[in-house]
NULOLO-929123 format. One record per atom (N, C-alpha, C, CB): atom name; residue in three letters; residue number from 1; x, y, z. Coordinates in steps of 0.05 Angstrom, whole numbers, plus 5000, padded with zeros to 4 digits. Glycine has a CB too. Layout:
% residues N
[CA; ala; NUM; [X; Y; Z]]
...
END
This chain:
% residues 77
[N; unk; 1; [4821; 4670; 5301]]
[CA; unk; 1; [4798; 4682; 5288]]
[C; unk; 1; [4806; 4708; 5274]]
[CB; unk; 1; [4776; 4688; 5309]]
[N; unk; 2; [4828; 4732; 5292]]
[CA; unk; 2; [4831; 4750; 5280]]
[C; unk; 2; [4844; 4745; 5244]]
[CB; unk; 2; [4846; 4764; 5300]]
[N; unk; 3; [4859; 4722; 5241]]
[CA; unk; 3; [4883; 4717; 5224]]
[C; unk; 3; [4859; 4713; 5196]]
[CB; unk; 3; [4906; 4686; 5236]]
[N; unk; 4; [4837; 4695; 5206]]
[CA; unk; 4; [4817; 4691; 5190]]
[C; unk; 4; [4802; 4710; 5177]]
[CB; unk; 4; [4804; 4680; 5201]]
[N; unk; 5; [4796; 4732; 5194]]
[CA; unk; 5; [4779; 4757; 5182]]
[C; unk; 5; [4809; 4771; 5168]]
[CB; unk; 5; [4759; 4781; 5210]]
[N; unk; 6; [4825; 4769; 5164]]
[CA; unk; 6; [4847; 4790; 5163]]
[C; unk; 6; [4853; 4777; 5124]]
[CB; unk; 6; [4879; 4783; 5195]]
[N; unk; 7; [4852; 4757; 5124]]
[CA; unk; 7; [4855; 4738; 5097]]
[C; unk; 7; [4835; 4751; 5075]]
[CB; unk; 7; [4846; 4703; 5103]]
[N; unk; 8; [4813; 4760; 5085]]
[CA; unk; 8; [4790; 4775; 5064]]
[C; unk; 8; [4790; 4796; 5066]]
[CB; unk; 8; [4763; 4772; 5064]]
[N; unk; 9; [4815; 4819; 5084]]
[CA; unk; 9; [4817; 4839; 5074]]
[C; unk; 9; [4826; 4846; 5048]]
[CB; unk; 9; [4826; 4847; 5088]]
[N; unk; 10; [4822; 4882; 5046]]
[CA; unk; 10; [4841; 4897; 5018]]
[C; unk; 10; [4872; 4895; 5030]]
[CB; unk; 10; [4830; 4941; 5011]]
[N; unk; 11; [4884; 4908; 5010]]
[CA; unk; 11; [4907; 4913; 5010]]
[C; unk; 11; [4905; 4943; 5033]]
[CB; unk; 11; [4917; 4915; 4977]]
[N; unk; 12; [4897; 4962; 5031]]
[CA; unk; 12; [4891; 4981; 5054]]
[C; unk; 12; [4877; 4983; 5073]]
[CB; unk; 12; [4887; 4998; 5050]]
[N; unk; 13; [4865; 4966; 5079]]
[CA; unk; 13; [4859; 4955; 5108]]
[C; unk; 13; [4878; 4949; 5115]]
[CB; unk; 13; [4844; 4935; 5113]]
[N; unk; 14; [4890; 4927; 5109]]
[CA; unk; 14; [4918; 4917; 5113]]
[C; unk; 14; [4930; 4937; 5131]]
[CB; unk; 14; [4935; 4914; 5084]]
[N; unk; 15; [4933; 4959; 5112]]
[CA; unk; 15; [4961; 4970; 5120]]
[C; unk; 15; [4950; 4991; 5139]]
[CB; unk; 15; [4982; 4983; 5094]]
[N; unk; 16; [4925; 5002; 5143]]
[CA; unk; 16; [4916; 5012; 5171]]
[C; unk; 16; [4913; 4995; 5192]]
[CB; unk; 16; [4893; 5023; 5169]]
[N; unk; 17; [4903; 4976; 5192]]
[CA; unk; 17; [4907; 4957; 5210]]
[C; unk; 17; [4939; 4944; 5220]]
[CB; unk; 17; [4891; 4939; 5198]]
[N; unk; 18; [4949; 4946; 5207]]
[CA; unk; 18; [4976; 4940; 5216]]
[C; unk; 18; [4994; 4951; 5225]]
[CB; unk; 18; [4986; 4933; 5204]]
[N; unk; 19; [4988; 4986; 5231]]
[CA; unk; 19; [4984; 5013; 5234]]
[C; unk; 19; [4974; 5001; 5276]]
[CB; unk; 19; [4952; 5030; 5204]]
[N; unk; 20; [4955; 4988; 5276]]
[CA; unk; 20; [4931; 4987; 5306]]
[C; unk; 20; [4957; 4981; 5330]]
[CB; unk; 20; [4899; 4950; 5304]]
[N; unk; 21; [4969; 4954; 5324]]
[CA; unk; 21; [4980; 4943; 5342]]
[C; unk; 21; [5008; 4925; 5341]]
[CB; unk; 21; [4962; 4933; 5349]]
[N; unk; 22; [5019; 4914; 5352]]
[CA; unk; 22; [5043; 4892; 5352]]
[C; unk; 22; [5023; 4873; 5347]]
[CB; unk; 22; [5065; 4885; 5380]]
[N; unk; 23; [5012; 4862; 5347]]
[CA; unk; 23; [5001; 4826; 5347]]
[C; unk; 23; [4982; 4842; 5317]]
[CB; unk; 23; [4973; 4806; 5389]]
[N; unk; 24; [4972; 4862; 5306]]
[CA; unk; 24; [4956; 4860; 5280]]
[C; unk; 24; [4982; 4862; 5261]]
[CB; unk; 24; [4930; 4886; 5276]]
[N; unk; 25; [4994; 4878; 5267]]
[CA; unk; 25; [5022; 4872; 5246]]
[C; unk; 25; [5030; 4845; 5248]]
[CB; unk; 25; [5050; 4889; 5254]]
[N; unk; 26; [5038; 4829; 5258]]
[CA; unk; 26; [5049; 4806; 5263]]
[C; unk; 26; [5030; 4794; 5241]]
[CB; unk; 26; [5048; 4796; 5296]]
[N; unk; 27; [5002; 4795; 5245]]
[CA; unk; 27; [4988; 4775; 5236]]
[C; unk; 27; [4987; 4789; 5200]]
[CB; unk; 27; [4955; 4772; 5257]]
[N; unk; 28; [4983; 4806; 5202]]
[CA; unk; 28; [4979; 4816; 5169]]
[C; unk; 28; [5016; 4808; 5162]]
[CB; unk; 28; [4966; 4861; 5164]]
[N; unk; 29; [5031; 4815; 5173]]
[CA; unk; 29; [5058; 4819; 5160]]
[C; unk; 29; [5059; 4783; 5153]]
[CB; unk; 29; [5086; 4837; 5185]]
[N; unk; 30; [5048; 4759; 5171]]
[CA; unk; 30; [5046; 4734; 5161]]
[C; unk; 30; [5031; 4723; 5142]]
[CB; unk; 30; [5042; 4723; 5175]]
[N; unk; 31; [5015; 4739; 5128]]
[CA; unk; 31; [4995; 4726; 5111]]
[C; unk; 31; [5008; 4736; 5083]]
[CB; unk; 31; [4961; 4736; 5116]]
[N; unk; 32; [4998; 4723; 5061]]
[CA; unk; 32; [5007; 4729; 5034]]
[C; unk; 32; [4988; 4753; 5017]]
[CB; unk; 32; [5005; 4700; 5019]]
[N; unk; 33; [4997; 4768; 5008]]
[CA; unk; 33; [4963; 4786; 4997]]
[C; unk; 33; [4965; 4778; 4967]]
[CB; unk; 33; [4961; 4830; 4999]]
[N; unk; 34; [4948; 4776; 4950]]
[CA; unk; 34; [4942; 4773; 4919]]
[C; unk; 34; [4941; 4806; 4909]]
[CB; unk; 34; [4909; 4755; 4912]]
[N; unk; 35; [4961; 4818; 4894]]
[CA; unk; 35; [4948; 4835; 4872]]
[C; unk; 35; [4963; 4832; 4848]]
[CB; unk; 35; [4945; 4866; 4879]]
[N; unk; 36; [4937; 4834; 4829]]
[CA; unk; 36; [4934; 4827; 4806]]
[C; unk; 36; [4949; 4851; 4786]]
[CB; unk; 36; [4906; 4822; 4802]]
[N; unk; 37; [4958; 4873; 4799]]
[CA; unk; 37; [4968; 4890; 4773]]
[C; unk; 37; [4987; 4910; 4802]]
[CB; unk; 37; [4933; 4913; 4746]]
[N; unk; 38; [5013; 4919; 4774]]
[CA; unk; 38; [5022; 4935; 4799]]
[C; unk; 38; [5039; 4941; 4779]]
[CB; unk; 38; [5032; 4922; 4831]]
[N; unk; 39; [5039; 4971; 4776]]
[CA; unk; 39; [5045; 5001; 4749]]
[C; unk; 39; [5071; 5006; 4764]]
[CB; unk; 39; [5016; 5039; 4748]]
[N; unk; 40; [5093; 5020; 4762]]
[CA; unk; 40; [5113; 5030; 4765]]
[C; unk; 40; [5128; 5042; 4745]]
[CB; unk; 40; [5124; 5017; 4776]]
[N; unk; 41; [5123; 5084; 4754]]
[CA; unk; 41; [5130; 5094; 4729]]
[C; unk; 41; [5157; 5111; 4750]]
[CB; unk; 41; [5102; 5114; 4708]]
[N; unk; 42; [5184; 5117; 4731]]
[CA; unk; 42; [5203; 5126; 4739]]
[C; unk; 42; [5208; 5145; 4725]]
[CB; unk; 42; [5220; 5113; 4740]]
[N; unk; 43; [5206; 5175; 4724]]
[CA; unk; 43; [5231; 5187; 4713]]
[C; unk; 43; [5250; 5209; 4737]]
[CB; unk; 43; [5219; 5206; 4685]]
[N; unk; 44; [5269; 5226; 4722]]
[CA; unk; 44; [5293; 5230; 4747]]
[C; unk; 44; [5284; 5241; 4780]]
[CB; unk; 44; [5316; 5257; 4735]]
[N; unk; 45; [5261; 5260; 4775]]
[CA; unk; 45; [5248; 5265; 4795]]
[C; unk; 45; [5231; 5261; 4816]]
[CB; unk; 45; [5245; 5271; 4791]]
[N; unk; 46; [5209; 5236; 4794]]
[CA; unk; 46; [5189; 5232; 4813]]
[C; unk; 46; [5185; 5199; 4809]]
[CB; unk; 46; [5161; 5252; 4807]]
[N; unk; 47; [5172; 5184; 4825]]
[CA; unk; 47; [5166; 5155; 4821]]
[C; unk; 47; [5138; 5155; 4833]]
[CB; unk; 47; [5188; 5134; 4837]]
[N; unk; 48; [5120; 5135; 4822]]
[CA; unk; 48; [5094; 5130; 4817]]
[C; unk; 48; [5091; 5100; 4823]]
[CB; unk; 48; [5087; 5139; 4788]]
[N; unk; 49; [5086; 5097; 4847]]
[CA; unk; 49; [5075; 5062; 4847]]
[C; unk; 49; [5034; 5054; 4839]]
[CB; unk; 49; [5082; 5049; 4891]]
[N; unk; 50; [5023; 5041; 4827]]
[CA; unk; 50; [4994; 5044; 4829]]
[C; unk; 50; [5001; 5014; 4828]]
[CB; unk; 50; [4971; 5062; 4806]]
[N; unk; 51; [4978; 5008; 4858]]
[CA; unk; 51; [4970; 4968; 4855]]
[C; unk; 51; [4938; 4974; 4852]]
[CB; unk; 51; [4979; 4939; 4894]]
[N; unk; 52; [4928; 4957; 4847]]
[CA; unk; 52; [4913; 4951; 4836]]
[C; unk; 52; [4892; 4927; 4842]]
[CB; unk; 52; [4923; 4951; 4819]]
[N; unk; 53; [4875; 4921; 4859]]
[CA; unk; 53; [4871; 4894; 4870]]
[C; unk; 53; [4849; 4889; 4850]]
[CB; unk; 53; [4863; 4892; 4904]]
[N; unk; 54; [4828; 4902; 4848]]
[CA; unk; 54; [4809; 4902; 4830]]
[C; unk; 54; [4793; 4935; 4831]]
[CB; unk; 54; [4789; 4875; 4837]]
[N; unk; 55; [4776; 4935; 4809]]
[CA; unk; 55; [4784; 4959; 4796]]
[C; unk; 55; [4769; 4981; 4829]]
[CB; unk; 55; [4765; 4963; 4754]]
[N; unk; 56; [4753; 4973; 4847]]
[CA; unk; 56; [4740; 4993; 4867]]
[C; unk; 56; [4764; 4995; 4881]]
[CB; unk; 56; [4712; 4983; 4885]]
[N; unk; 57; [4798; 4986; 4879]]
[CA; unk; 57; [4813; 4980; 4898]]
[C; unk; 57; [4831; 4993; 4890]]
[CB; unk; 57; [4818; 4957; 4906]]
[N; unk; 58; [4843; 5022; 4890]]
[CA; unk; 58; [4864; 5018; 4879]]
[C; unk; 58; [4886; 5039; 4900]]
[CB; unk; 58; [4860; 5025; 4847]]
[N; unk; 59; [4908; 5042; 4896]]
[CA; unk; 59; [4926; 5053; 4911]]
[C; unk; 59; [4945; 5060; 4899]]
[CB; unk; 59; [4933; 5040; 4929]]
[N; unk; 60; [4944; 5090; 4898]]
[CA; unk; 60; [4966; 5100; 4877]]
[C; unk; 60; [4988; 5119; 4901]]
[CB; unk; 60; [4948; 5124; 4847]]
[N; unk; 61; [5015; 5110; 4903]]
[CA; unk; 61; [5034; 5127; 4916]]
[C; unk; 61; [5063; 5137; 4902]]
[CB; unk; 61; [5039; 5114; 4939]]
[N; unk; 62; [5052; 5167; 4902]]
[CA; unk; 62; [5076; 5191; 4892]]
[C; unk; 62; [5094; 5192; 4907]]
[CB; unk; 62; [5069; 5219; 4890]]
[N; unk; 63; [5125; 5188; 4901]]
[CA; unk; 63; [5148; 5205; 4913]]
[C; unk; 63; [5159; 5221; 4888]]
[CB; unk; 63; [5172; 5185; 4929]]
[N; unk; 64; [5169; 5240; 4909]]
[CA; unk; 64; [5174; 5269; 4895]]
[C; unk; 64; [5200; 5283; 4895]]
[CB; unk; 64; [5157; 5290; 4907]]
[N; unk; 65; [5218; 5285; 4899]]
[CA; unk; 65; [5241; 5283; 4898]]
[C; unk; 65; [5247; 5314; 4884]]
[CB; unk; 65; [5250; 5256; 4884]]
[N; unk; 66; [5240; 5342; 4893]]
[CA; unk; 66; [5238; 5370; 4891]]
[C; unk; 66; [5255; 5385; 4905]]
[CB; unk; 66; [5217; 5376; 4897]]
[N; unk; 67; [5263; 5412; 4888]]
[CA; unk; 67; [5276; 5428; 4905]]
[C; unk; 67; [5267; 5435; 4926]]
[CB; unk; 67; [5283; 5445; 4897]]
[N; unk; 68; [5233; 5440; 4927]]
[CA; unk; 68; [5220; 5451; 4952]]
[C; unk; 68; [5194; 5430; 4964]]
[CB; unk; 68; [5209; 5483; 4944]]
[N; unk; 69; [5201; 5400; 4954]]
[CA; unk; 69; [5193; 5377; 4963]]
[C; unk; 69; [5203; 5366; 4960]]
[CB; unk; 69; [5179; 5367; 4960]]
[N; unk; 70; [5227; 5357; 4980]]
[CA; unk; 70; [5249; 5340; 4980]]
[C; unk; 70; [5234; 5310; 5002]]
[CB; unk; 70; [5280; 5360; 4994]]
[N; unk; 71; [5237; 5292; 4984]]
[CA; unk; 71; [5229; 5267; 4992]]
[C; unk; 71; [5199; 5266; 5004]]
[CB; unk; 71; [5249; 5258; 5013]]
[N; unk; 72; [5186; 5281; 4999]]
[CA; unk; 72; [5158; 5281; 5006]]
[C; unk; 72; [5138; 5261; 4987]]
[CB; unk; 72; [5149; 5311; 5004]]
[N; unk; 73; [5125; 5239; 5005]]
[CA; unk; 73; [5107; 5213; 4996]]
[C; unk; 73; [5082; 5230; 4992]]
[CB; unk; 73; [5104; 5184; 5020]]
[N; unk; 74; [5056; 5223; 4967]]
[CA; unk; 74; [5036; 5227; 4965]]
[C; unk; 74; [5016; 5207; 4968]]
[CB; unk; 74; [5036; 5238; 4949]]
[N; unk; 75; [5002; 5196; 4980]]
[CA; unk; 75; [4989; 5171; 4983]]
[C; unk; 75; [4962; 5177; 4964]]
[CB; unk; 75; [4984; 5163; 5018]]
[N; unk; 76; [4951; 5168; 4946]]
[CA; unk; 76; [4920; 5179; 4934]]
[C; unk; 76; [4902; 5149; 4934]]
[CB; unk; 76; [4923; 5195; 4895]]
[N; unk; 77; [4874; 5153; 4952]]
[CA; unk; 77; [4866; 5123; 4948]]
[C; unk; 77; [4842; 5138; 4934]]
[CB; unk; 77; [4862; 5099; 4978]]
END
């Protein structure tokens, strides 16, 4: 049943929930997810992932790569 409700999640549910336990990872890390758009911008310093599931969904994550933010992730939902 859980595997069932887990199929009509977002993409960040997902990844809080998979976050909960050993058996909710298991089950999300087995299912396939759909997204429809997925941005990746590079230059020497910083990298920019944005997915995109539909447009209320989106998930944009900064790495930063600084003299006085060295490897520090920005998560923006």
């Amino acid at each position: 049943m859980r595997r069932e409700i887990v199929k009509h999640t977002d993409l960040l549910t997902r990844i809080r929930l998979r976050a909960c336990s050993k058996l909710d990872r298991e089950i999300v890390d087995s299912l396939s997810i759909n997204i429809p758009f997925v941005r990746l911008k590079a230059d020497y310093d910083d990298f920019t992932i944005t997915f995109i599931e539909h447009p209320k969904s989106v998930l944009k994550v900064d790495v930063s790569k600084r003299k006085f933010r060295k490897n520090r992730a920005v998560v923006h939902l």
